[in-house]
Backbone bond lengths (Angstrom), bond angles and torsions (degrees), N, CA, C in turn:
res aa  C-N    CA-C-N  psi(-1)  N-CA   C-N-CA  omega(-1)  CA-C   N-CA-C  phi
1 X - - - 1.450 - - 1.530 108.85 -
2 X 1.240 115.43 112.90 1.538 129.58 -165.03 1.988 102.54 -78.64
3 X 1.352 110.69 131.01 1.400 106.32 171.04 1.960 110.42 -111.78
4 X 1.244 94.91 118.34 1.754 98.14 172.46 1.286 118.79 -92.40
5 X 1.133 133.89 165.80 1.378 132.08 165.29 2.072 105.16 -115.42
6 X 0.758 95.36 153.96 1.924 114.75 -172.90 1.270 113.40 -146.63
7 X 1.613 100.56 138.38 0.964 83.29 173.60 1.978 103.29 -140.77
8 X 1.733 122.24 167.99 1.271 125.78 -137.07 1.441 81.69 -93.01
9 X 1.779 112.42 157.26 1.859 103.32 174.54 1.697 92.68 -110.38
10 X 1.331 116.00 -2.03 1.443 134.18 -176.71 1.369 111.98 -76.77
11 X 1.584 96.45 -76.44 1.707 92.52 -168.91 1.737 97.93 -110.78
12 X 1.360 135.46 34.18 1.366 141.73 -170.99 1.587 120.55 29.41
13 X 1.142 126.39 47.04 1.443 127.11 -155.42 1.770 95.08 -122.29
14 X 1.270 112.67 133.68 1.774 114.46 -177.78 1.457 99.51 -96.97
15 X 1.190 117.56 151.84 1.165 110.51 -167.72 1.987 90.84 -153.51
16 X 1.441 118.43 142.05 1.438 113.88 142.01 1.182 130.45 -94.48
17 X 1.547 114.69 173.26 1.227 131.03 -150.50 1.596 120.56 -147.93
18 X 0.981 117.52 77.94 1.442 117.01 -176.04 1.485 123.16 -86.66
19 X 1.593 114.51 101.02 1.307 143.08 162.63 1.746 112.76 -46.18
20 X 1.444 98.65 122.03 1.521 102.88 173.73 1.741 116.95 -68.98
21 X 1.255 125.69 -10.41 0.952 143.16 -148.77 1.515 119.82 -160.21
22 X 1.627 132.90 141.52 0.955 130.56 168.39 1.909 120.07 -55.57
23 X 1.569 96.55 -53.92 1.684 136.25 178.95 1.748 76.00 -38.40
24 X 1.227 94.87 -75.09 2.096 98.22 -147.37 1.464 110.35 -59.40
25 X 1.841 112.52 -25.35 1.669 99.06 161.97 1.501 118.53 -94.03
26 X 0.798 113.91 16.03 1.970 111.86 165.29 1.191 108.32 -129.91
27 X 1.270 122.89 24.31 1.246 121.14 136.51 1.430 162.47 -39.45
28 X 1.834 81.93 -41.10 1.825 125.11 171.99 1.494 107.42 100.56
29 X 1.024 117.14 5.24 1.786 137.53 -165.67 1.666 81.21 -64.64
30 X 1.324 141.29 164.30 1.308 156.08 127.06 1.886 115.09 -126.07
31 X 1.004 64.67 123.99 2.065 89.72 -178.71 1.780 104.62 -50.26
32 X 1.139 108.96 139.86 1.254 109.96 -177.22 1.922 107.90 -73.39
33 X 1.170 114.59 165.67 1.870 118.94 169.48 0.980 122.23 -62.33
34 X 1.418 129.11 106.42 1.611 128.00 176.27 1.549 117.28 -45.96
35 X 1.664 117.17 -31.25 1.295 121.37 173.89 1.311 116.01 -75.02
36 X 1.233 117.82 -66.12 1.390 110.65 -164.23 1.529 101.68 -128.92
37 X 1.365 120.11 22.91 1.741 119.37 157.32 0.988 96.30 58.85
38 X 1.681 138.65 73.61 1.133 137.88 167.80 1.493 99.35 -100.82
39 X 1.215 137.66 122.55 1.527 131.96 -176.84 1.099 108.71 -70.07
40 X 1.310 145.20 -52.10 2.131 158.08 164.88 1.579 113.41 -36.52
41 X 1.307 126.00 41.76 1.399 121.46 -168.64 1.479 90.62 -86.46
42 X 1.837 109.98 167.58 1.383 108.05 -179.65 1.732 101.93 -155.20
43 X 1.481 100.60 110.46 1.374 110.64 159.08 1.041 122.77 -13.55
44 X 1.487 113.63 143.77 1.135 122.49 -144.95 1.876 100.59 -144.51
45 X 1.423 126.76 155.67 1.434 105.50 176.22 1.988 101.42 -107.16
46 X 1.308 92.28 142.69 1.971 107.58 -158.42 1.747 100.76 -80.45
47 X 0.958 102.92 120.16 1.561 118.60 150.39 2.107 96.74 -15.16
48 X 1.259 111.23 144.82 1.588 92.14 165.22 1.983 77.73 -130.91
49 X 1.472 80.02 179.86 1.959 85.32 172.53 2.045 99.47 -130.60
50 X 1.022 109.00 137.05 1.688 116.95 177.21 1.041 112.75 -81.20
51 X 1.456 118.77 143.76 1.509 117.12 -153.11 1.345 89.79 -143.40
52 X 1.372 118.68 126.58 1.512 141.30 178.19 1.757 103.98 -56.09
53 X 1.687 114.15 135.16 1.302 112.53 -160.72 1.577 106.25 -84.87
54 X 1.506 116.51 17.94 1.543 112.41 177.22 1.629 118.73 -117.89
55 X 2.010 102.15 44.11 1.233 99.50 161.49 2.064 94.08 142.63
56 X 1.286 95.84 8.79 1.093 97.49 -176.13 1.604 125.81 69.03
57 X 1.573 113.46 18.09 1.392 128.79 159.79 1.293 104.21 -23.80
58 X 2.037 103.62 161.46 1.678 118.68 151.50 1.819 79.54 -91.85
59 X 1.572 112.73 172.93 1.283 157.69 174.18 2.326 95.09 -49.63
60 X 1.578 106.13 -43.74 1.067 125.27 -141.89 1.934 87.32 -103.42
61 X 0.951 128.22 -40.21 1.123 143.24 166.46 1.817 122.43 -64.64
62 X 1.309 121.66 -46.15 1.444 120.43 110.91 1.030 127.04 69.98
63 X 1.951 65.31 -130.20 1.335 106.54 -163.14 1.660 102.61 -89.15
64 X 1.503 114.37 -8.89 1.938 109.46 178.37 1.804 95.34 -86.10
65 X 1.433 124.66 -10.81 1.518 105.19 -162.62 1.733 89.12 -103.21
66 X 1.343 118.04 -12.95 1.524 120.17 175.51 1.825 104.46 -64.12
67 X 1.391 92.14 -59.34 1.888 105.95 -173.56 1.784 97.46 -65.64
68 X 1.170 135.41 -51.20 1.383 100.21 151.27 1.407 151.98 -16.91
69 X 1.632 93.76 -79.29 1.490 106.21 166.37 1.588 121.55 -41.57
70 X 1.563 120.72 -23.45 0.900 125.73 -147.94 1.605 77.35 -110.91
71 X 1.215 151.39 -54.37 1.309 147.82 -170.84 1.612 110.11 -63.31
72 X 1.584 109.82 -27.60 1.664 102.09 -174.51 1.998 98.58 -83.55
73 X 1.529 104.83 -26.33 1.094 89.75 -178.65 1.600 132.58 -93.61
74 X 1.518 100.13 16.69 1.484 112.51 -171.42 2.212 91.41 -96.20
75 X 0.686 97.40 -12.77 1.738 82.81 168.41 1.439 119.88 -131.31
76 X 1.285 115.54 158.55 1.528 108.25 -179.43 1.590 104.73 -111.45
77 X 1.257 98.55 162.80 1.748 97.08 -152.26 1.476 99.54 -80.27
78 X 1.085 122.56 -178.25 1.906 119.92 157.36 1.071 111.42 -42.11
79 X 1.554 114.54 -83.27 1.369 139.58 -174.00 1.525 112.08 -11.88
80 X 1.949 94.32 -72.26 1.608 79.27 158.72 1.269 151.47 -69.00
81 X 1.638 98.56 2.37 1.871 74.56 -173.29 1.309 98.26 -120.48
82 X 1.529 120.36 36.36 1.677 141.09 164.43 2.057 101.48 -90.48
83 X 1.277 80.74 -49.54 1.485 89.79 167.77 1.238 136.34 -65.99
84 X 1.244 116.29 -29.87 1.998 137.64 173.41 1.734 96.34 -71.85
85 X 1.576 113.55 -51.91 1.284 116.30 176.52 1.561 128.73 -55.13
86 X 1.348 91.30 -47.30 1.167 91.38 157.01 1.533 152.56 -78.96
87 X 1.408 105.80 -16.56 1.135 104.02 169.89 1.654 114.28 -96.42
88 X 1.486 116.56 16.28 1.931 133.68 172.29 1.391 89.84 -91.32
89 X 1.479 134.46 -30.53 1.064 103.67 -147.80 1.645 121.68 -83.13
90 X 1.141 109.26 -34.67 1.610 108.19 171.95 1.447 116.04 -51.77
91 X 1.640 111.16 -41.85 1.489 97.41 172.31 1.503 125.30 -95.39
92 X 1.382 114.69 31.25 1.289 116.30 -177.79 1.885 106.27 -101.44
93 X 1.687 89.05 -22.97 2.073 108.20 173.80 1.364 125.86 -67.51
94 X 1.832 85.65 -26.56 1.619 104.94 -172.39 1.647 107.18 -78.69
């Protein structure tokens, strides 16, 4: 379901528009004005937003899965360091 943006030549107001269908927005059809029902609305080109190439992130999204990454890797778990201990310990007797 395709979303357009429009905008009014009446009361100047941008507005989107969400098409049930590809067919019904390339049609040439334009949705009438939610404000003042002007029937003559005219496509408009949409704002886009840039999306980080490791998953299609916002900028803001990121930077919280970076500071994660960065919090799981600032400590080491038990597990391992039951395991580090243990494998010092025979030569720590010696």
């Amino acid at each position: 379901m395709p979303v357009y943006e429009y905008t009014c030549p009446a009361c100047s107001i941008r507005f989107a528009h969400l098409w049930k269908t590809m067919a019904a927005a390339s049609a040439g059809n334009s949705p009438a004005c939610p404000e003042c029902r002007h029937p003559d609305t005219k496509r408009v080109v949409s704002q886009l937003a840039v999306l980080d190439s490791i998953g299609g992130l916002t900028p803001g999204e990121v930077n919280q899965v970076k500071a994660a990454e960065e919090r799981a890797a600032s400590f080491t778990p038990r597990e391992h360091i039951n395991q580090l201990r243990a494998g010092r310990a025979p030569s720590e007797g010696a």
